[in-house]
TILO-345316 format. One record per residue (C-alpha): x, y, z; residue number from 1. Coordinates in nm, 4 decimals, m for minus. Layout:
<pts>
east=X, north=Y, up=Z, num=NUM
...
</pts>
This chain:
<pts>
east=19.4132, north=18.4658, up=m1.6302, num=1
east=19.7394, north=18.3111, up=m1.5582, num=2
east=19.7644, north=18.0242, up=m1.3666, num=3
east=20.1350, north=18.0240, up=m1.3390, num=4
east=20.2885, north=18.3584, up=m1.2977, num=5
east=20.6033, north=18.3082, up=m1.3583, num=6
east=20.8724, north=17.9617, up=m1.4049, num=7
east=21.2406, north=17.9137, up=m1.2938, num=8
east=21.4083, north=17.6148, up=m1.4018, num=9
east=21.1272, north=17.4628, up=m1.5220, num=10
east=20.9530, north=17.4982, up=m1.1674, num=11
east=20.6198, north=17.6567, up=m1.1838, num=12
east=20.4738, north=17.9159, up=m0.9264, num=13
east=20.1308, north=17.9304, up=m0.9042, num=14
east=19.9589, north=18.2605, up=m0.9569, num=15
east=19.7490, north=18.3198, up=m0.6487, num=16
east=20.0210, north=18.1469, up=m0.3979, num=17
east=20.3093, north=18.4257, up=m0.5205, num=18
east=20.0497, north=18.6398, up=m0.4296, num=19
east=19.9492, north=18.5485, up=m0.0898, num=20
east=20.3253, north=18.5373, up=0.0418, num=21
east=20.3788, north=18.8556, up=m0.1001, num=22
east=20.0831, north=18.9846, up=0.0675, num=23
east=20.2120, north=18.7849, up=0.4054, num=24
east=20.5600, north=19.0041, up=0.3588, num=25
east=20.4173, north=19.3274, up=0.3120, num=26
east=20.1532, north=19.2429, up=0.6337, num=27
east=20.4144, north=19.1168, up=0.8483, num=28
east=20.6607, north=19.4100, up=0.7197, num=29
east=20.4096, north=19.6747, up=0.8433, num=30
east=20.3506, north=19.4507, up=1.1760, num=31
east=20.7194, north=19.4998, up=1.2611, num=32
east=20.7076, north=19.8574, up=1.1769, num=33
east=20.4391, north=19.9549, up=1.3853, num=34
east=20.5955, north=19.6818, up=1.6461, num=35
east=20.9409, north=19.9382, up=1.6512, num=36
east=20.7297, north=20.1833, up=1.6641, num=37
east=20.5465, north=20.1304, up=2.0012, num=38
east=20.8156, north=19.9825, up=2.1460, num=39
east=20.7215, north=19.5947, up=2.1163, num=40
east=20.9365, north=19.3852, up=1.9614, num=41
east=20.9466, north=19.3280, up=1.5769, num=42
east=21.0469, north=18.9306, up=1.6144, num=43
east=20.7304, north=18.8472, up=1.7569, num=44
east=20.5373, north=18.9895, up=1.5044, num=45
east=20.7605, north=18.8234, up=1.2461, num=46
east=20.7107, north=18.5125, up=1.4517, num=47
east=20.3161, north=18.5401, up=1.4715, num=48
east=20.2736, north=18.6135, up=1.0766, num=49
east=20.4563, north=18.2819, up=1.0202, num=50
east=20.2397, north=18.0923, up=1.2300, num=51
east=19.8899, north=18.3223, up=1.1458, num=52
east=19.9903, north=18.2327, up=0.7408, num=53
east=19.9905, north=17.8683, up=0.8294, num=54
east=19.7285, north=17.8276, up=1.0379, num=55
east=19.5392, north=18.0876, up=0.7832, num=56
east=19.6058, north=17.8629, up=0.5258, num=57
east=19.4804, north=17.5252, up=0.6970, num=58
east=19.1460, north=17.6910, up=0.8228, num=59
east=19.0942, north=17.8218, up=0.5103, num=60
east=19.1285, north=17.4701, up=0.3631, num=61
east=18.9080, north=17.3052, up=0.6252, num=62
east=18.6560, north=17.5567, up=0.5803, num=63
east=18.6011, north=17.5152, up=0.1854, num=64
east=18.6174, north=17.0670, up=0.2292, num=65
east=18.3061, north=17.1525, up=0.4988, num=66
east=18.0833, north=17.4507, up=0.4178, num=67
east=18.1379, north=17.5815, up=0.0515, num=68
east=17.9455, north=17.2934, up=m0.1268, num=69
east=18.2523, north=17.0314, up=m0.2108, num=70
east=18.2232, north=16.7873, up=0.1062, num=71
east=18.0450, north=16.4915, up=m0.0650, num=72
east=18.2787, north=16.5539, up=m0.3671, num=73
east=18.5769, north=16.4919, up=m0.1678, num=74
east=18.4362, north=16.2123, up=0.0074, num=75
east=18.3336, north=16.0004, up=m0.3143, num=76
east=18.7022, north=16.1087, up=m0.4706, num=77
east=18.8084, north=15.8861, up=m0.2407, num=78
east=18.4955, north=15.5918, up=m0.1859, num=79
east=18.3581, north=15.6414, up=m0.5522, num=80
east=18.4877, north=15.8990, up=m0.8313, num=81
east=18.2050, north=15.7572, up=m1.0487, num=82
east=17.9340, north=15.9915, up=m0.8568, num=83
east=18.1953, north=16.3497, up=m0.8715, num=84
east=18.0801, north=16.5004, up=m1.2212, num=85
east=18.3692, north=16.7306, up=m1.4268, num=86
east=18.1732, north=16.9542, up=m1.6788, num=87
east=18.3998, north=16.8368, up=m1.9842, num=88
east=18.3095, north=16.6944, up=m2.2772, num=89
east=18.4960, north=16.3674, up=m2.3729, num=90
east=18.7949, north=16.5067, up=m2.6035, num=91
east=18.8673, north=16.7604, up=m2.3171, num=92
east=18.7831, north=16.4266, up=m2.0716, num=93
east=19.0284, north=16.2027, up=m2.2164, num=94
east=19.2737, north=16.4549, up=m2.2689, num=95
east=19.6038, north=16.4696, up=m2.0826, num=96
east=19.5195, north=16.7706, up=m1.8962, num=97
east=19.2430, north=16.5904, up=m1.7319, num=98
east=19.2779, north=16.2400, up=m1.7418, num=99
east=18.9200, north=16.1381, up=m1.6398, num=100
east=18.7129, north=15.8520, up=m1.7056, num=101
east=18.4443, north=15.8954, up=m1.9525, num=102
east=18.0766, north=15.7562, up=m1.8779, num=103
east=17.8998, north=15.6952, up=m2.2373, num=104
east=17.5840, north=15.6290, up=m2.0753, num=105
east=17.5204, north=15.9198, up=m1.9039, num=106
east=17.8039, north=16.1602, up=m2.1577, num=107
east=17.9506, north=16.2835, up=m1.8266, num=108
east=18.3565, north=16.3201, up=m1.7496, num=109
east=18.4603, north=16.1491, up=m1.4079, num=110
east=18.7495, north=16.1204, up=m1.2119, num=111
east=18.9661, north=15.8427, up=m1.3442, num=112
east=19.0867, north=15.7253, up=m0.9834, num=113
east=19.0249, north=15.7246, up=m0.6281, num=114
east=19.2157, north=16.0198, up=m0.4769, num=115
east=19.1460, north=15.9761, up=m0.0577, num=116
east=19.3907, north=16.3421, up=0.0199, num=117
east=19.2279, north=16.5645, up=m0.2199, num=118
east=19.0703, north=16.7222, up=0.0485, num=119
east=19.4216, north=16.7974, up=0.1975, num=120
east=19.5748, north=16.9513, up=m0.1366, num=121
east=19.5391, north=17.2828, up=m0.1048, num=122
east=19.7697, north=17.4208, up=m0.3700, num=123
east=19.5071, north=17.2762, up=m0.6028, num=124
east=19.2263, north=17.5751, up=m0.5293, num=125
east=18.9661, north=17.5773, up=m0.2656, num=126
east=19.0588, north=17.8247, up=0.0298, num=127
east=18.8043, north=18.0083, up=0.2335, num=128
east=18.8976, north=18.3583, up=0.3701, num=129
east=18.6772, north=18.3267, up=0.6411, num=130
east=18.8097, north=17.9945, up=0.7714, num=131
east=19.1473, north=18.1279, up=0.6977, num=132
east=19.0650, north=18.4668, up=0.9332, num=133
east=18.9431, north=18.1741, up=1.1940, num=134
east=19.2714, north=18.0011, up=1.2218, num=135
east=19.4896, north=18.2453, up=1.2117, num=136
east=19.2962, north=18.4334, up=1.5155, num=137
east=19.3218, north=18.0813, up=1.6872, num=138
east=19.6991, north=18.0591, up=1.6384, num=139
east=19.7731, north=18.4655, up=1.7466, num=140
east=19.5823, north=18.4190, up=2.0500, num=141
east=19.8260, north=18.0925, up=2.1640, num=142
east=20.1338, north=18.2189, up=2.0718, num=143
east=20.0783, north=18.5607, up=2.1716, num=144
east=20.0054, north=18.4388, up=2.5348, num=145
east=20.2873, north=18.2781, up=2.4708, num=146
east=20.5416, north=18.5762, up=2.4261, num=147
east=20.3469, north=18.7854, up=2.7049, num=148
east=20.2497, north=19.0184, up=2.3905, num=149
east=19.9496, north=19.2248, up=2.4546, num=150
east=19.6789, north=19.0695, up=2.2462, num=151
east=19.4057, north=19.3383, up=2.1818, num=152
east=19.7080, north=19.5715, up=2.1075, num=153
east=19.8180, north=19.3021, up=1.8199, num=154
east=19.4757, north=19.2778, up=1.7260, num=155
east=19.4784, north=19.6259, up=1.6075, num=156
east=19.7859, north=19.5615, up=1.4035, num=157
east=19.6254, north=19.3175, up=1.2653, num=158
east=19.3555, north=19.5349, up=1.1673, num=159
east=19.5267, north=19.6953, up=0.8899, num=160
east=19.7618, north=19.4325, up=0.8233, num=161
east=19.5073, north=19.1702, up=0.7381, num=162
east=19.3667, north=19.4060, up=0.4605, num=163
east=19.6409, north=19.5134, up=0.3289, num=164
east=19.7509, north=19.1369, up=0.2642, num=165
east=19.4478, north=19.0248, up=0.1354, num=166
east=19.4289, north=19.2939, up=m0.1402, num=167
east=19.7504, north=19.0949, up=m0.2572, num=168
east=19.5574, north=18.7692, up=m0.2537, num=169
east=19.2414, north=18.8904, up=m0.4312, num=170
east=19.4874, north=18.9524, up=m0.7392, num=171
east=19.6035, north=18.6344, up=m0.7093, num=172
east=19.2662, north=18.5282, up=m0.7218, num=173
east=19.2202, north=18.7186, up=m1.0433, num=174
east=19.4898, north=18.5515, up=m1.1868, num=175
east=19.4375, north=18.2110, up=m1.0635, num=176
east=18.9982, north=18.2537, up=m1.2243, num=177
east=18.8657, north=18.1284, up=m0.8948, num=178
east=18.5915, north=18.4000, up=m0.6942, num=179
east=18.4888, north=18.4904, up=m1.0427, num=180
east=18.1675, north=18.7161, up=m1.0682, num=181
east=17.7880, north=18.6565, up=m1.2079, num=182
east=17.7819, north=18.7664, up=m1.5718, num=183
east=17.7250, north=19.1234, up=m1.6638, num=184
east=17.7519, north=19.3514, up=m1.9995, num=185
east=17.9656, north=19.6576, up=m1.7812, num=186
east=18.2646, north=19.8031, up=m1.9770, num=187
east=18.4949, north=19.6854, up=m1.7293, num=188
east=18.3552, north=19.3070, up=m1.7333, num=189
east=18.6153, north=19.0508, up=m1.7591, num=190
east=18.6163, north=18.7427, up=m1.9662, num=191
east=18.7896, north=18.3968, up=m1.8149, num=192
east=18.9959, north=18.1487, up=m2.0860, num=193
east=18.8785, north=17.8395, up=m2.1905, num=194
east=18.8850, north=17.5443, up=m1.8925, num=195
east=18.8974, north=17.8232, up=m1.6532, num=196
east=18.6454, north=17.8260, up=m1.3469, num=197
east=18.3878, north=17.9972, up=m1.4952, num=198
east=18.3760, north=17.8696, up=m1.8058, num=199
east=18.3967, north=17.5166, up=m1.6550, num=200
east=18.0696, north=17.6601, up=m1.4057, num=201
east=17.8908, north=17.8332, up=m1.6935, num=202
east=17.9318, north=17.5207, up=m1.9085, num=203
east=17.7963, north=17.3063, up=m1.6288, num=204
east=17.4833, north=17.5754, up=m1.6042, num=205
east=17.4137, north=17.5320, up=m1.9366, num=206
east=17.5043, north=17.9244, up=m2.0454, num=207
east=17.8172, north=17.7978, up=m2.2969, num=208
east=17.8237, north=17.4831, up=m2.5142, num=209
east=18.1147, north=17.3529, up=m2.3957, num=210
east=18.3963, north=17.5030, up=m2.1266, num=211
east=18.6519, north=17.4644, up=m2.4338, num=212
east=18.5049, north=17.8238, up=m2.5168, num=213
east=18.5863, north=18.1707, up=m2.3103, num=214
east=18.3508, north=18.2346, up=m2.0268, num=215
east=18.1028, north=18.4845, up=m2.1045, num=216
east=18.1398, north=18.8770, up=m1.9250, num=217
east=18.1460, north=18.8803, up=m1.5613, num=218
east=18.2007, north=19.1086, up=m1.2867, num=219
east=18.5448, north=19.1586, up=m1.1677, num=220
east=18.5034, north=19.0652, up=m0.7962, num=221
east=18.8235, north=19.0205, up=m0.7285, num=222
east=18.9830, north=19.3765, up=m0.8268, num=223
east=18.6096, north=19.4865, up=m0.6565, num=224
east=18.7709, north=19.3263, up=m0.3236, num=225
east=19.1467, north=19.3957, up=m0.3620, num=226
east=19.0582, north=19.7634, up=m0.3852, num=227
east=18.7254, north=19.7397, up=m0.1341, num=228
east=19.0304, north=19.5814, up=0.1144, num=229
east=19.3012, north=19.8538, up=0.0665, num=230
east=19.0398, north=20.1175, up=0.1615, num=231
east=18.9806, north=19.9446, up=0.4496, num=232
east=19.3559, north=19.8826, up=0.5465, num=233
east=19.4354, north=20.2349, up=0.5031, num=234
east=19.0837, north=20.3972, up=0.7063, num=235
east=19.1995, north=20.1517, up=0.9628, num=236
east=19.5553, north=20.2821, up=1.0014, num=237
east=19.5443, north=20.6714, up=0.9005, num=238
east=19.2049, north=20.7363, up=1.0528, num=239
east=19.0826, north=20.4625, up=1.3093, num=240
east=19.4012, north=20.3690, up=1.4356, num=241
east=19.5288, north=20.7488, up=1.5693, num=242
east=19.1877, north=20.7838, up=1.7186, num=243
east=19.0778, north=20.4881, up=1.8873, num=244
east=18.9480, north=20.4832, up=2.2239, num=245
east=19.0290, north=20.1636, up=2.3084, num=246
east=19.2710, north=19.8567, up=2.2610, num=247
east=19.1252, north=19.6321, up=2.0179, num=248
east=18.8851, north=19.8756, up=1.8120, num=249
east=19.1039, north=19.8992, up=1.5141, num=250
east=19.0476, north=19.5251, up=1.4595, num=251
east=18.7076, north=19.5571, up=1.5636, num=252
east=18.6474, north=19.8202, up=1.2856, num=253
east=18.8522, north=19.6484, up=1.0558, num=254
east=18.5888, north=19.3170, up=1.1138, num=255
east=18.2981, north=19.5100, up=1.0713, num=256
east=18.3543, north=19.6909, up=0.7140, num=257
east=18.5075, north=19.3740, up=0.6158, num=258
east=18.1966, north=19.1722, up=0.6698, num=259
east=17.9780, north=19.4860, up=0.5257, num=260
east=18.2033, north=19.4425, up=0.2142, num=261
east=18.1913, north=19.0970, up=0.1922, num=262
east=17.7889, north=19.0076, up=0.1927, num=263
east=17.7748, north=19.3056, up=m0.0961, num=264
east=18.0130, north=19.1376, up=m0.3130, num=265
east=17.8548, north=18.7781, up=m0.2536, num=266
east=17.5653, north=18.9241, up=m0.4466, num=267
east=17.7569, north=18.9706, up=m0.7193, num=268
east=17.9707, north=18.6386, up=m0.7141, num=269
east=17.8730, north=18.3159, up=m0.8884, num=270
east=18.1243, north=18.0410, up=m0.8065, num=271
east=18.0030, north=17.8041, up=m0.5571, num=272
east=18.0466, north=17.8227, up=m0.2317, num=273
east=17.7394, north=17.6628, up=m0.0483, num=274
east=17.5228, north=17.8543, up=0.1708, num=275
east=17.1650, north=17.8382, up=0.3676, num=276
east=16.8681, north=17.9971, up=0.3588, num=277
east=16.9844, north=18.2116, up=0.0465, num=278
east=17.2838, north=18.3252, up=0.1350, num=279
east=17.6572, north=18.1884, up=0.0928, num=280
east=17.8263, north=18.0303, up=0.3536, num=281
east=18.0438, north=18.3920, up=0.3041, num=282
east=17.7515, north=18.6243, up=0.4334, num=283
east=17.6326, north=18.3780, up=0.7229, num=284
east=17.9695, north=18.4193, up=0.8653, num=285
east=17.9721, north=18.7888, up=0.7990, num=286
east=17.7187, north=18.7972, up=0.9799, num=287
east=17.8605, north=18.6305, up=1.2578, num=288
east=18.1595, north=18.8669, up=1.2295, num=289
east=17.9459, north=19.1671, up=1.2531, num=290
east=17.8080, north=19.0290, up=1.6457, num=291
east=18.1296, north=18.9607, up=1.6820, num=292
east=18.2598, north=19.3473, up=1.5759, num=293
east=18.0025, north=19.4715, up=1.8154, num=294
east=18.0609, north=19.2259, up=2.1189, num=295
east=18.4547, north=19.3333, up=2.1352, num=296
east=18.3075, north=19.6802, up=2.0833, num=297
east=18.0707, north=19.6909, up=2.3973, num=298
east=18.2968, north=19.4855, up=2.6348, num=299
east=18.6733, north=19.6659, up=2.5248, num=300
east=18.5183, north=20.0255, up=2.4778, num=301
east=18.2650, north=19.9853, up=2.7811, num=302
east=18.5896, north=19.9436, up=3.0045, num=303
east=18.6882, north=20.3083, up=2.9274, num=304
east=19.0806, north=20.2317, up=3.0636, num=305
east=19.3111, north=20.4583, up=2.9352, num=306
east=19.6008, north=20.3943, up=2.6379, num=307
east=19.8840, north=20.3653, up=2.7470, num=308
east=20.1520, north=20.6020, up=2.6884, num=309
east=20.3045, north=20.5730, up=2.3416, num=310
east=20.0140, north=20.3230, up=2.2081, num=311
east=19.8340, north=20.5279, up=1.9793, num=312
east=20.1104, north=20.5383, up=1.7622, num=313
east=20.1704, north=20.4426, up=1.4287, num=314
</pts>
């Protein structure tokens, strides 16, 4: 794990944020390619992946403050830090790293101070791909109508771009600890530092003495999804993509195998992230995106209109 990967004059850069721009570049860079070569023009993809990454980036914030388990958390950092619980014990408590507020009656680390914007911090951790796939649909759709750019047509860009960048943030993720997996004894098992996430979550589940230890073996999600997503990115552009029937079936492909991914994986996950009825907040929404797969499916392939010249091209 490494938090920071790399500083320059003393400025840190945060693991998983170096790796979600570069995945933006290399999305938007094969946006503009396949813009050139269809004859649309590269500047508004650039333009859209600027304002998708943003957007992206808020709904995935907004999405992990409401559904992933953390709402009443952020609402007493701000009315009463006393009831938000940190699974430390009180060297690692009082430390400088943490700064919290040790309760002796109950042996339990709290915040030391009211903090009403953690909710807003986002380069702290807590982003939800799903809310971030939300937002950034919300902000294509306006500023596409904007340009006069043919929406379904930038969906399916979108269809392998979106993969292809998120197999740069799932590394990030790996380096940052967060979407850690459920424990396991498999050779390839990984094992998280001390005051990582899943020490910090196996310490508060009672499975290590203190989260001052490593976290035991657990299944690599991450690489499981970074590789999972460039499958999908490149079935979506060298196979789906020449062959599709139909403006907007590339993304609606793309949706579908991403959801099918997704639910597996949340089996073997183990970080919080809410949920109902025994499944994550994750797999509800996949769920969701699966109707959704199958609705642009019926009502853009049931129109049977033919491509256009030129726009089944790479």
């Amino acid at each position: 794990m490494h938090p920071d990967l790399f500083r320059i004059f003393g400025i840190a850069f945060p693991s998983y944020f170096v790796l979600l721009l570069s995945g933006f570049l290399f999305a938007t860079a094969a946006g503009a390619l396949w813009a050139r070569r269809i004859g649309e023009s590269a500047d508004v993809v650039v333009d859209l992946g600027l304002a998708m990454l943003l957007a992206g980036v808020a709904g995935a914030r907004l999405l992990h403050v409401l559904a992933d388990g953390y709402f009443w958390d952020y609402v007493h950092l701000c009315t009463d830090p006393s009831k938000v619980d940190w699974p430390l014990d009180r060297a690692d408590c009082l430390s400088p790293a943490y700064g919290g507020a040790w309760d002796p009656v109950r042996s339990v680390c709290h915040p030391a101070g009211a903090d009403c914007f953690a909710w807003a911090k986002f380069w702290a951790g807590g982003l939800t791909y799903y809310g971030g796939l939300i937002g950034a649909v919300i902000a294509a759709w306006f500023l596409l109508r904007r340009d006069r750019f043919p929406f379904w047509r930038a969906a399916d860009m979108a269809g392998f771009a979106i993969p292809l960048g998120l197999a740069f943030g799932r590394v990030g993720c790996l380096l940052a600890g967060c979407c850690f997996g459920s424990t396991c004894a498999l050779p390839w098992a990984v094992s998280f530092p001390w005051r990582s996430a899943a020490s910090e979550s196996q310490a508060k589940a009672h499975f290590l003495p203190t989260s001052t230890t490593w976290s035991l073996p657990v299944h690599p999600t991450q690489i499981y999804e970074s590789a999972a997503s460039l499958a999908i990115a490149a079935a979506c552009l060298l196979w789906v993509h020449p062959r599709k029937r139909y403006d907007g079936q590339v993304f609606a492909v793309f949706l579908a195998l991403y959801a099918v991914l997704r639910f597996l994986i949340e089996f073997l996950r183990s970080d919080d992230r809410g949920g109902f009825l025994g499944l994550s907040t994750s797999q509800l929404l996949g769920i969701g995106m699966l109707a959704a797969a199958a609705a642009v499916h019926v009502v853009r392939g049931g129109r049977k209109r033919p491509l256009e010249a030129g726009q089944s091209a790479l």
